[in-house]
N, C-alpha and C positions, 0 to 999 in steps of 0.2 A: 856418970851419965854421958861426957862426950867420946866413952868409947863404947857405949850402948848402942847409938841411936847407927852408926855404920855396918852396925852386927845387924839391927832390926830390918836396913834397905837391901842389906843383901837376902837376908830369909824372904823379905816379900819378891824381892826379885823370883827368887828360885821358886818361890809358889806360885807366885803369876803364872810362871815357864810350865812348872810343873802342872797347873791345873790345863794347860792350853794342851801340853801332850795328853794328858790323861782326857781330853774330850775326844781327842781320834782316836784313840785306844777303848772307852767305856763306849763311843757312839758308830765303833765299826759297823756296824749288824743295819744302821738305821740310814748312814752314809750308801752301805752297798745296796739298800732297798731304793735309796733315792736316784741313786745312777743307773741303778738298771732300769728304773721307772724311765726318766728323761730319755735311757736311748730307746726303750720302746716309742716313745711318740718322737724322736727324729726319725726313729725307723719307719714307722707310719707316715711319717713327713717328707721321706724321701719314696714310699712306694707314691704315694698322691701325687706329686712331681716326675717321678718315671714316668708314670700312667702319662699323662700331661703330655711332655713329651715324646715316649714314641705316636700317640695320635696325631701328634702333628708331622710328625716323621715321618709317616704313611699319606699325609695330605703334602708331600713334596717339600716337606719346612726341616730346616738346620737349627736342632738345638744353639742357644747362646754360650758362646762361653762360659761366661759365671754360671750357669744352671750346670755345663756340663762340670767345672769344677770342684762346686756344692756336692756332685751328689758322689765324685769322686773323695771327696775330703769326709762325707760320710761314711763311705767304707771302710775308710782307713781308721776313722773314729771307733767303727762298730770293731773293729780288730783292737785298738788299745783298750777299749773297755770292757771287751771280752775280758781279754787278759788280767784286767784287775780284779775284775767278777770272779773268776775263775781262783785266783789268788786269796783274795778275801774270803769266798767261800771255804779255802782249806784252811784259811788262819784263824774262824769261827769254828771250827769243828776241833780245834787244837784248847778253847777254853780249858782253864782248868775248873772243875767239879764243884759247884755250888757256888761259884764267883761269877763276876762280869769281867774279869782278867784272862787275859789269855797267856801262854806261860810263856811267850814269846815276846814280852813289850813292845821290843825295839821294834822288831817286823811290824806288830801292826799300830804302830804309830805311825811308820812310813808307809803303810797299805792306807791306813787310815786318811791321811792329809793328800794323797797323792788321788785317792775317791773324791775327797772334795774338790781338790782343784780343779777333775774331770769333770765332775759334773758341774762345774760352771762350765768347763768349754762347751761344752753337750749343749747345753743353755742356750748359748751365744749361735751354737751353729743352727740349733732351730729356730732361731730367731731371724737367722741371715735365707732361710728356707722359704722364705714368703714372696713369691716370684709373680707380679702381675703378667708379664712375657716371660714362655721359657725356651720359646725358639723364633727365626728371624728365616723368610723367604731363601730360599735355594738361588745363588746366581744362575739366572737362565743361558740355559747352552747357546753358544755362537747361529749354530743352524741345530733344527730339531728335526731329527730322522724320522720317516712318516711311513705308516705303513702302505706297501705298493705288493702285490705280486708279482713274477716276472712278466714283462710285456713283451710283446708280438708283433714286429712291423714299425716300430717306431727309432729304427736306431740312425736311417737318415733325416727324419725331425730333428732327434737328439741332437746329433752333432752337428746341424745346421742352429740350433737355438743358442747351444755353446759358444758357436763363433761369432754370435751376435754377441753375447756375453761380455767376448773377449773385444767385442770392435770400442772401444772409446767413444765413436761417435754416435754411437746408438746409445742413448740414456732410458726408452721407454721402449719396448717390444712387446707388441701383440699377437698373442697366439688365438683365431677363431678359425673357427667351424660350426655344422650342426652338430646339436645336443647327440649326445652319444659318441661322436667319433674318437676320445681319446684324450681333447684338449688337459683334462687333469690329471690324465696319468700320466702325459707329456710332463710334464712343469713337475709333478711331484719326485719325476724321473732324474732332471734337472736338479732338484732339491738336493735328493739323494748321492747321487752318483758325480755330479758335478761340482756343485756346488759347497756339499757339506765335505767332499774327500780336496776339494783343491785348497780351499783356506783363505779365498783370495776377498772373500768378505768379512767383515767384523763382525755383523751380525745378519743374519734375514729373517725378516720376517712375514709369516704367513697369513694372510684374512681372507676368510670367505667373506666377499661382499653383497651376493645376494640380490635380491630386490624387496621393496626400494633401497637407492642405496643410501646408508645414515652413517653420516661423519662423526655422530657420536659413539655407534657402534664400532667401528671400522678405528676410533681413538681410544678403546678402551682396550680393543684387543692390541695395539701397538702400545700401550702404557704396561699392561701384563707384562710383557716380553723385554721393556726397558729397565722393568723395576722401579717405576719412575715413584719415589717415598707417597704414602695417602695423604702425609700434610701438606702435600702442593697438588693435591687432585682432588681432595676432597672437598664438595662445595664450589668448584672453580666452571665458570664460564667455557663458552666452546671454543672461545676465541684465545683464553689464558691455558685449556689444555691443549690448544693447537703450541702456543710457545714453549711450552714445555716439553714437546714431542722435538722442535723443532730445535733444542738449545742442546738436547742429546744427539739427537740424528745428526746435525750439522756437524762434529767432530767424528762422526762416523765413516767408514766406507760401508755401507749398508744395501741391501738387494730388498726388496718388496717384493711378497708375492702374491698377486691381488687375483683370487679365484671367483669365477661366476661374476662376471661383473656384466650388468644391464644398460646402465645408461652411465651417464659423463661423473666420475667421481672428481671432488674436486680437490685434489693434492694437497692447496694452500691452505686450504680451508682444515684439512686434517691436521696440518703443519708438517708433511712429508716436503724436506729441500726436495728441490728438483734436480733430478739426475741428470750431470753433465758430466763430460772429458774433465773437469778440473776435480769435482770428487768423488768419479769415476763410480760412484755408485747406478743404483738398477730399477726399472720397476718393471716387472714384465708382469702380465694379465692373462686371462682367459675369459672367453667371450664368444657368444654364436652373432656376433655379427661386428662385418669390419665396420660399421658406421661409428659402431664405440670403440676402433680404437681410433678411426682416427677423430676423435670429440675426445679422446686420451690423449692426441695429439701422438701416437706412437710413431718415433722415428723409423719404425720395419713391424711390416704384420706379415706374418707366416700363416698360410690359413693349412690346418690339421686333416687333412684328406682324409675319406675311410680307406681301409687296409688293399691292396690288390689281392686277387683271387686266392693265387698261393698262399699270401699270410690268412688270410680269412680262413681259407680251411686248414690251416694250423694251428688257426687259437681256436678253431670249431671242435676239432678233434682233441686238442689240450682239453675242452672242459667237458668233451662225452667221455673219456678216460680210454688208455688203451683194455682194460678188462670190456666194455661193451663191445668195441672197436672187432676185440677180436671171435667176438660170442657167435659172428654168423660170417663168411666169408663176404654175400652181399652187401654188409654195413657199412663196412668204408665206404663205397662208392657210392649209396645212400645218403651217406655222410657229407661229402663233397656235394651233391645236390641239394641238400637243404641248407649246408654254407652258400652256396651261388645264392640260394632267396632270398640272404640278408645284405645281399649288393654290399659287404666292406664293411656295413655299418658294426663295431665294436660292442653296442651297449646289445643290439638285435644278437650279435655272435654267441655272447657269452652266456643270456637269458636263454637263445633259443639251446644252444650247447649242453647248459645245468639240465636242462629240462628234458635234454635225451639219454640221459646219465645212464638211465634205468631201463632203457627201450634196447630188450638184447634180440628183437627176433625180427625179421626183414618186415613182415607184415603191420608190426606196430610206427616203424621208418616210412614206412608208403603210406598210412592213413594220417601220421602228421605232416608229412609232405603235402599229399594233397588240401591238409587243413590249412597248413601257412598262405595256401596259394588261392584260397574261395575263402576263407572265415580266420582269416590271421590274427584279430581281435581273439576269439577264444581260443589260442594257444595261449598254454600255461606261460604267462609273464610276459605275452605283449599288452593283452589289454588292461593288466595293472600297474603293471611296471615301465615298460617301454615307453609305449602310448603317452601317457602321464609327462613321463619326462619331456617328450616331441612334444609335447601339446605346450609347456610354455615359452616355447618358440610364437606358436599360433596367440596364447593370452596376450602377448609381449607386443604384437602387432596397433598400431596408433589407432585403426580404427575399425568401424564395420566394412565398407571398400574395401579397403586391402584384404580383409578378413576372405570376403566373399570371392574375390580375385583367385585369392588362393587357391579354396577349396575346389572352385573351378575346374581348373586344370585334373584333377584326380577325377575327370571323369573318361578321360581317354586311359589307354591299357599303359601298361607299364612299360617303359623305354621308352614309352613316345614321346620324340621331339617335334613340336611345333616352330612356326616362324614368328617371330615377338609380336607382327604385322596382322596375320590370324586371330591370334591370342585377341591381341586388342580388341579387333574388330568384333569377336564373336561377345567379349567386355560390353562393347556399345552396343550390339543387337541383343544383350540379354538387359541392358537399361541400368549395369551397373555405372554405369558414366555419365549419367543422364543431367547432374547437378553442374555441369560445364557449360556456359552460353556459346558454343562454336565447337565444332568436331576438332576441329584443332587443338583448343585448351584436353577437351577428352581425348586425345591422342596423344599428345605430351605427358598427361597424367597419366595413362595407360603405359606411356617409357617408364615413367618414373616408379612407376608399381612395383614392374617386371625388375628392376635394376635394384630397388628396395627390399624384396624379395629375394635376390640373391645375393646382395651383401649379408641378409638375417641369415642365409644356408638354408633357406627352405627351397627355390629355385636353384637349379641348376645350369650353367654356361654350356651349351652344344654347339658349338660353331659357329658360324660368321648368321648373327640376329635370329639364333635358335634358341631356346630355353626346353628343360625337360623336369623333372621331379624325380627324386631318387625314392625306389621301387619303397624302402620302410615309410619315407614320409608320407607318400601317398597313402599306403594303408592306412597311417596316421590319420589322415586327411577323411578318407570316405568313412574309417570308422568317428571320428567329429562330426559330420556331415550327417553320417545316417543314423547308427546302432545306437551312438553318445546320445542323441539327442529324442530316440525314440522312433524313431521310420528307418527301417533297416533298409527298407527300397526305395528310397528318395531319389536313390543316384545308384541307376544301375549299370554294369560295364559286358556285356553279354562277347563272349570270344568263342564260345564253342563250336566245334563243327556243324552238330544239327539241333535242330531246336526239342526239347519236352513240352509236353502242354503245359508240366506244374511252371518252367519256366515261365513261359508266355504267361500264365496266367501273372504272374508278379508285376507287368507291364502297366497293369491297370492303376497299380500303386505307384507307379514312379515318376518322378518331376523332371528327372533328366536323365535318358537312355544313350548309351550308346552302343553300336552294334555293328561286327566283323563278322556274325554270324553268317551262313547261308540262311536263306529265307525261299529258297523254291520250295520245300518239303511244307512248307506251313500252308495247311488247311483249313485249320480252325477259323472261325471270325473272330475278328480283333477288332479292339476298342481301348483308346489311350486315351481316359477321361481327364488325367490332371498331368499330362505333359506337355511340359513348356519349350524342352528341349530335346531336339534328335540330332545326332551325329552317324553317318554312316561310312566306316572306314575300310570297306571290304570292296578293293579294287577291282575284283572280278564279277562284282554284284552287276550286272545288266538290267535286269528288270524285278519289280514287286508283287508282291503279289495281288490278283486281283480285291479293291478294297482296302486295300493298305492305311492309304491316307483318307477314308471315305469319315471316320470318326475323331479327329484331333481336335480336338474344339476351342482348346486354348492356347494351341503352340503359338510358340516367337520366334523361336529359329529354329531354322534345319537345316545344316549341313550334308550335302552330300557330294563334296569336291574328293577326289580320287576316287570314284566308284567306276565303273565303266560301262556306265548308260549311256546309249546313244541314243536318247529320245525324252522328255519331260514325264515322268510316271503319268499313270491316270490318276485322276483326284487330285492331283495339286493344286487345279484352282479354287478346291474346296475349302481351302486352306485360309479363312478368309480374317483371320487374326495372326499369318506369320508378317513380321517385318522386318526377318533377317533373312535373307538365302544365299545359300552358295552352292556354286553349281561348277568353280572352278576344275582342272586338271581331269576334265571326265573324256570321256568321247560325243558329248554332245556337238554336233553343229547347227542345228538350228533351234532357234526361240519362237514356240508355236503363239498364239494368240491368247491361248487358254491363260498364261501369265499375266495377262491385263487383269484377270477379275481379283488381285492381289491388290487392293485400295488401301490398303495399311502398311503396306513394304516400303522401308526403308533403309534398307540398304539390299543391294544386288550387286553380287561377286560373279562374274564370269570368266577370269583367266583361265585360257587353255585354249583351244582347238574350235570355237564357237564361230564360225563362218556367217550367217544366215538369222537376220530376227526380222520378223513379222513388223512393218509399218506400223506404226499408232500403238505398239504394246505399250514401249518406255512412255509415251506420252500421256497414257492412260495409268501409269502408276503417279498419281497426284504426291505422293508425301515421301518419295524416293530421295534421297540423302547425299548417299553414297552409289556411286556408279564405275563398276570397274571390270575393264577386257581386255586384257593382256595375251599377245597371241604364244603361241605354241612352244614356239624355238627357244622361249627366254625361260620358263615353268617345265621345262620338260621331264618327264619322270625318268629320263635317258641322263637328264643334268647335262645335257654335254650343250656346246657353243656354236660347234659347227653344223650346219642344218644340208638338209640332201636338197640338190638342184631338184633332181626328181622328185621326191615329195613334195618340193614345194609347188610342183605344175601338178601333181594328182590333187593336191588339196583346192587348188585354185581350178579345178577343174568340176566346176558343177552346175548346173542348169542353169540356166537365167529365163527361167520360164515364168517366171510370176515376177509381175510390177509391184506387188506388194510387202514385197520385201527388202529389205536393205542387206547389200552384201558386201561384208565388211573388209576383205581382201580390195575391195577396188576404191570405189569412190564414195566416201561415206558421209558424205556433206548433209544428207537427209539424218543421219541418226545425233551429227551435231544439234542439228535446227529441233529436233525435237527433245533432246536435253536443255539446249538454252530455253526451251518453254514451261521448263517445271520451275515453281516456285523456290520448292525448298534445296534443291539442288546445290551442292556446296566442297561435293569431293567428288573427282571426275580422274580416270586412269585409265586411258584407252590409245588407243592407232590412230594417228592423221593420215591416210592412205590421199598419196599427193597432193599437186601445186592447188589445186581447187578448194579440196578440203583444209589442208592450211592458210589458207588464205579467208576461208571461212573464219578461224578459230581467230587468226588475226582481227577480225570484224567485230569479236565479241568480247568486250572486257569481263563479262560473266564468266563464260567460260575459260578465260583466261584464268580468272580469279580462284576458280573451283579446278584448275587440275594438278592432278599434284601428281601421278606420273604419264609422263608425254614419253610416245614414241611414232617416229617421223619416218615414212614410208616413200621411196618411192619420187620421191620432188624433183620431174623431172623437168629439167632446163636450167633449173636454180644451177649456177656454179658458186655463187657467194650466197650462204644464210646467215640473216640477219634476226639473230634471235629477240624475241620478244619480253617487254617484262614480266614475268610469270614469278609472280612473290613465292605460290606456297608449294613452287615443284621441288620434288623429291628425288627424281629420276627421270632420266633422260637417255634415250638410245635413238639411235639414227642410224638407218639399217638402206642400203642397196636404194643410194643415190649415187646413179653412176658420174654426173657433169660436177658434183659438188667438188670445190679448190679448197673452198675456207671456210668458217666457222666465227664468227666476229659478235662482240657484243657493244650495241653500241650507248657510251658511256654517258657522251653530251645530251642524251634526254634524259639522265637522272642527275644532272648537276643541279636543275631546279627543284629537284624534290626533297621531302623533308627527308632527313637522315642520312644523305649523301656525305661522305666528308672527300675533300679534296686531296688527290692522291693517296685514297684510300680505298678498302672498299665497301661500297656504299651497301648504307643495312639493306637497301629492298630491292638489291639484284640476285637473285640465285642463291639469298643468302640459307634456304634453305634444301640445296640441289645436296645429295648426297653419294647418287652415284652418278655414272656415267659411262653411255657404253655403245661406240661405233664400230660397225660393222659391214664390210664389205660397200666401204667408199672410196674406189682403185684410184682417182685425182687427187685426193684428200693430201696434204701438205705437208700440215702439221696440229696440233691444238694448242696453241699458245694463251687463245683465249680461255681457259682454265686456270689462269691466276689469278680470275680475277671470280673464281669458285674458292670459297674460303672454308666452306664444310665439306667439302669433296673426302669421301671416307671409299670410295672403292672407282676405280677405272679401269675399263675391260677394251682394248683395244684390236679389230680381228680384220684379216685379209686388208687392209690400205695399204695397198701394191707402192702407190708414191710417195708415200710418207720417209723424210729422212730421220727428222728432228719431230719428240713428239711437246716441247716446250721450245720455241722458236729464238728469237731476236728478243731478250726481255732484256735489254738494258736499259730502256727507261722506261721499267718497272720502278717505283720505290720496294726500296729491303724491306721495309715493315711489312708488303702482302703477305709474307710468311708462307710462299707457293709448297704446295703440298702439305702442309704443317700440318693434318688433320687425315692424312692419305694412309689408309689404315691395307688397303688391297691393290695391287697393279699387276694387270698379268697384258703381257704382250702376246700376239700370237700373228704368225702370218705376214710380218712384215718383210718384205724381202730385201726394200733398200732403204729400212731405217739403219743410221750408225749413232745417232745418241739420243739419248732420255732429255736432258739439259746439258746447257754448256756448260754449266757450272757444278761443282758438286752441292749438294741439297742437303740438309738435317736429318731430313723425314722423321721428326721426333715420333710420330704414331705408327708408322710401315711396319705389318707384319709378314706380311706375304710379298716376293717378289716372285714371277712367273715370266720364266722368258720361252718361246716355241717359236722355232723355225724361223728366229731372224738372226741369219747369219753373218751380216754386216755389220754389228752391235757387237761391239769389241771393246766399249768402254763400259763401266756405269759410272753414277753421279751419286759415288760414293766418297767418303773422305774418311779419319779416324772418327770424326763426332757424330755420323750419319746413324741415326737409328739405332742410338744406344742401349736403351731400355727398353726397346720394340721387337727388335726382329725377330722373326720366329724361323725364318726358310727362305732360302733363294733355290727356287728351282729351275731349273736349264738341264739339257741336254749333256754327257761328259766333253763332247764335242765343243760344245759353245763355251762351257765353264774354262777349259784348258787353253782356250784361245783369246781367254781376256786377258787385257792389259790394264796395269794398276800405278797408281803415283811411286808405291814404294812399297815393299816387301811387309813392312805391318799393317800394311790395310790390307794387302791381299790375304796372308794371316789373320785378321781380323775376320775376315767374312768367309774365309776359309768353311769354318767351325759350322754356317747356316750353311753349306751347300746342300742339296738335296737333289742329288743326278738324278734323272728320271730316264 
């Protein structure tokens, strides 16, 4: 027995063995159905997971690693299990006949064990297949290249925007203009070209900000772009995704490019660090009005001008294509004409452009032409496209006021420049100013319009206190005004040579006409039931026609300054509801009687040529306001300064046959006395024709108080004037007093007043005098007393033969006057034995103009390196004059070099 029981553990052994091979061997067939099963559904397992996937691969997303090496380690599966499938399959077919053996043991014992152990791995990998993520967000690019076309005209923007880029000291720059001129294709231009090929940022990022502007929108698009994880943004306050913005950005050199921006975004608030020199990052903006940047607080705003002519008809002709261009020889030149109608503007360019794509034949070019230029609104893509755009310029406006202001102005023709002064005034006779207790507050708010207005880019800057509107906006404007709103003839602008009846007949609808037209040929009877407004700008217009004004029944103002009527029409005193007139720049000289029966007028414009008014008219206008007669030489449609001896004896040459009249050339004490008798009288701009009549004015604190432009005639005997306190004048000229030395203001009667400060200048001396303008006074000295003018923005100085010095002996002056600090115009002329401006050299922080004639003594100026840094625009002089000046030192002559302007 104990050499049995060793013999029995090894048989069981070898059975054991034996039965474990003989299961891969008898169970091959049932092994290779199970393996092929399991790789079918990894196989399944791994299409569901591709699928997965690339969808998300197509939504910008980076497969994960383990998904992507999952489905790699599947392939590689599907190839070894092939291969044993394959295998097994030939070692089943090798059974031998009526058995479950195959005649090959050995093989498929090792086929056999080597299926099972596959198909556990098979197992295990479809098990490792169950992916809740199987891709993870794409790192966003540094800068993201943006679709632009090539542009037209902007490549001096360009590389002016760069260089601010590059200045360190500039952290914020603002790029505005009006809607349409470019501002985004500026910046995008920037994106592209500059900023994503030089590398010099880490990241930028781009946000339309819109209106209104939301720092939660404007935080979600800079979280996109930072990748900032969703478990620190999701659920979090405005204040915890600001820090979050703010903990990335801060280790950044980063650029912002904050497009369409409205009003004041507020940085901290987003959690954008603020761009400084230390980490040199950026935020530059776009915007139709500089008031948002500087509420952006931007260190430089570049405002986006529309294109000059040449570019204009370069990108006009780019978008009609050369195949139209060249269908008819007449079309280019066509072409170039209906570029000029979009004055520059880029968005007008490219609409009206598309839109001539298809017009090959001269005839189809002349009917849209004449459409852009009478009904521009139904050109294809102004009045849904264009329009639309300009128009949220006008939404965008703070209120109805400004709104109306606006539209205003687009009732005169196109180019036309007004004086800011006009503007206003025609503001206050149409009652849009009405909610201000004093013409003064409505005067000021009528600056502030005008200047609001042209920061938004809907007004335009034309010269020294002109404003104009650019030819698209207007369109813009009358098509809001009229078509928009449903009365296409609300606001009519009549230019044509001769009149049609159909036209006229449109008069009857309209609220506010204006008219260049001839009007001799008109026959027909006329009647203007619902006009409130007339303007007539046709300088050669003499007379009306009979009946003209016999029907107006509800006008308020009518302009008729530059016409050239020498006589009051007939029926104006019928006029018994206007209470605006102007009658400036005409050939009128006298003021008939017929004017009195005007019991509702308030305000009356008369500058120009007006000699001669009828006793008792002004005093019979009861509710008169504004009163204003500025003679000839100063308004002239000649512009010019110097006035003819001669003329001035032929004007001054006229009957004195009637007692009933006041003749304003001489002694005009009578047309005083009956201003100082109107109640409501409170703005006065007229001639003191001599010592009598000023001495008048002296007598009356009223009319002290109401004039706001004085000019001084005449005063003779006076060698010293002693100017009066006149709080609210504006201007002041002093013309052909021959005995006058000097000019003094005298100081010790405002020491006891309130707002005087000592050795200062006191708020209620001239604190409101802007210009200033002597002429032909041969004694005259000097004007020293103009320092103590501290608004002084323009001084015309002409023929004072004695004058050497025109700022005298100011040493005990105090330096805080800040003399001239605000002197924006100075033209000299006629001085024969001036040699200096001041003895000392001046800042003149505001000078843009300097004008020197025919003083050839004047061999210095009172200029220095810091004079007029950021101001000047032009020194102009004679070659003569310019080449004979002398300078402290070779860089300030270089310096001012640069402004000469030889005349």
């Amino acid at each position: 027995m104990d050499c049995v029981s060793p013999i029995l553990d090894v048989v069981t052994r070898v059975w054991n063995c034996t039965a474990k091979h003989a299961v891969y061997i008898r169970d091959l067939q049932e092994n290779m159905d199970s393996l092929r099963n399991a790789m079918q559904e990894l196989k399944n397992a791994y299409q569901d997971v591709k699928g997965r996937v690339e969808l998300e691969e197509q939504r910008q997303m980076k497969r994960t690693n383990e998904v992507n090496g999952w489905l790699h380690s599947v392939l590689a599966m599907e190839l070894e299990v092939n291969e044993i499938l394959e295998k097994g399959d030939q070692e089943i077919q090798k059974k031998c006949p009526g058995t479950c053996c195959t005649r090959n043991c050995r093989s498929s014992y090792k086929l056999g064990k080597k299926a099972s152990k596959k198909l556990g791995a098979v197992t295990e990998l479809r098990n490792k297949g169950r992916f809740d993520v199987v891709a993870d967000r794409l790192p966003q690019a540094p800068v993201d290249e943006r679709p632009m076309e090539k542009t037209v005209g902007l490549d001096l923007m360009f590389t002016e925007v760069c260089r601010c880029i590059q200045d360190e000291e500039l952290g914020i720059i603002g790029l505005y203009g009006m809607g349409g001129a470019g501002k985004t294709t500026l910046m995008t231009k920037v994106n592209n070209q500059f900023i994503r090929a030089s590398k010099i940022f880490e990241i930028a990022i781009w946000v339309v900000v819109s209106r209104p502007a939301s720092v939660e929108k404007v935080q979600e698009v800079i979280r996109n772009k930072l990748d900032i994880p969703e478990d620190r943004w999701r659920n979090r306050t405005e204040d915890e995704k600001a820090v979050a913005i703010f903990n990335v950005l801060k280790a950044k050199r980063f650029v912002m490019l904050l497009d369409d921006v409205w009003e004041r975004l507020d940085l901290q608030k987003v959690g954008v660090p603020s761009p400084n020199s230390q980490n040199k990052s950026k935020v530059i903006l776009t915007t139709r009005s500089l008031d948002v940047c500087r509420a952006m607080e931007a260190q430089k705003s570049l405002k986006v001008e529309c294109l000059t002519e040449d570019e204009a008809i370069n990108l006009f002709k780019k978008k009609v294509g050369e195949t139209t261009l060249n269908s008819h020889s007449d079309i280019p030149q066509l072409a170039e004409i209906a570029a000029k109608e979009c004055q520059g503007l880029p968005l007008a360019i490219v609409t009206i452009g598309r839109a001539m794509a298809d017009k090959k034949t001269p005839q189809e070019w002349e009917r849209a032409i004449q459409m852009l230029r009478t009904y521009p609104s139904k050109f294809s893509g102004m009045g849904d496209h264009v329009f639309p755009v300009l128009k949220f310029s006008y939404d965008n406006l703070t209120n109805d006021t400004i709104k109306t202001c606006f539209l205003y102005l687009a009732i005169f023709p196109e180019d036309h420049e007004i004086l800011d002064q006009d503007l206003i005034f025609l503001w206050i006779g149409e009652g849009f100013l009405d909610g201000f207790a004093s013409i003064d507050e409505a005067f000021n708010q009528g600056h502030h319009i005008i200047e609001h207005l042209k920061t938004v880019c809907l007004f335009e800057n034309d010269g020294f206190d002109r404003v104009k509107m650019h030819d698209v906006i207007r369109d813009m404007a009358l098509w809001l005004a009229s078509e928009y709103r449903g009365n296409k003839n609300i606001i009519l602008v009549e230019e044509v040579d001769t009149m049609e009846v159909y036209q006229v007949s449109k008069w009857k609808e309209a609220h506010r006409l204006y008219l260049s037209t001839s009007l001799e040929e008109l026959t027909i009877p006329l009647s203007f039931p619902n006009l409130l407004t007339l303007i007539v700008g046709n300088e050669d217009l003499e007379t009306f026609p009979s009946g003209f004004f016999h029907f107006m029944p509800v006008i308020k103002v009518l302009d008729l300054s530059n016409t050239g009527i020498t006589k009051l029409p007939a029926g104006i005193g019928k006029l018994v509801t206007l209470q605006y007139l102007n009658l400036s720049n005409t050939d009128l000289r006298e003021l008939s009687v017929e004017l009195a029966t005007l019991k509702r007028l308030r305000y009356l414009i008369l500058d120009g040529s007006l000699e001669i008014i009828s006793k008792e008219v002004i005093s019979h206008l009861s509710m008169l306001r504004v009163f204003s007669t500025i003679f000839k030489y100063l308004l002239s449609k000649r512009n010019s300064i110097s006035s003819s001896t001669e003329e001035e004896k032929e004007e001054a040459n006229y009957s004195r046959k009637d007692d009933k009249a006041i003749y304003l050339h001489e002694d005009n004490k009578a047309l005083l006395e009956e201003l100082e008798g109107l109640e409501h009288i409170n703005w006065v701009s007229l001639p003191i024709i001599g010592a009598l009549s000023f001495q008048k004015l002296l007598n009356s604190q009223k009319l002290l108080n109401a004039m706001r432009d004085l000019e001084l005639w005449n005063l003779e005997g006076m060698s010293i004037l002693q100017l009066p306190r006149i709080k609210h004048l504006r201007s002041l000229t002093i013309y052909r007093c021959g005995e006058l030395q000097d000019i003094q203001v005298n100081l010790e009667n405002e020491r006891g007043r309130r707002g005087f400060v000592a050795d200062s200048i006191p708020n209620s001396i001239f604190y409101n005098l802007r210009g200033v303008h002597v002429n032909q006074l041969p004694k005259l000295l000097d004007l020293t007393w103009l320092i103590y003018i501290p608004s002084l923005e323009r001084l015309i100085v002409h023929g004072c033969e004695s004058m050497e010095e025109v700022i005298g002996d100011a040493s005990g002056v105090p330096e805080n006057l800040g003399i001239f600090s605000r002197l924006e115009d100075l033209r000299l002329y006629l001085l024969p034995n001036l040699r200096s401006i001041s003895r000392q050299a001046l800042p003149f922080p505001s000078l843009k103009t300097l004008c020197v004639m025919e003083c050839p003594n004047l061999r210095k100026l009172p200029l220095d390196s810091n004079s007029a840094r950021n101001s000047l625009k032009t020194i102009e002089g004679t070659p003569e004059w310019w080449q004979g000046l002398r300078w402290e030192d070779e860089t300030i002559e270089l310096t001012f070099t640069s402004y000469n302007n030889c005349l």
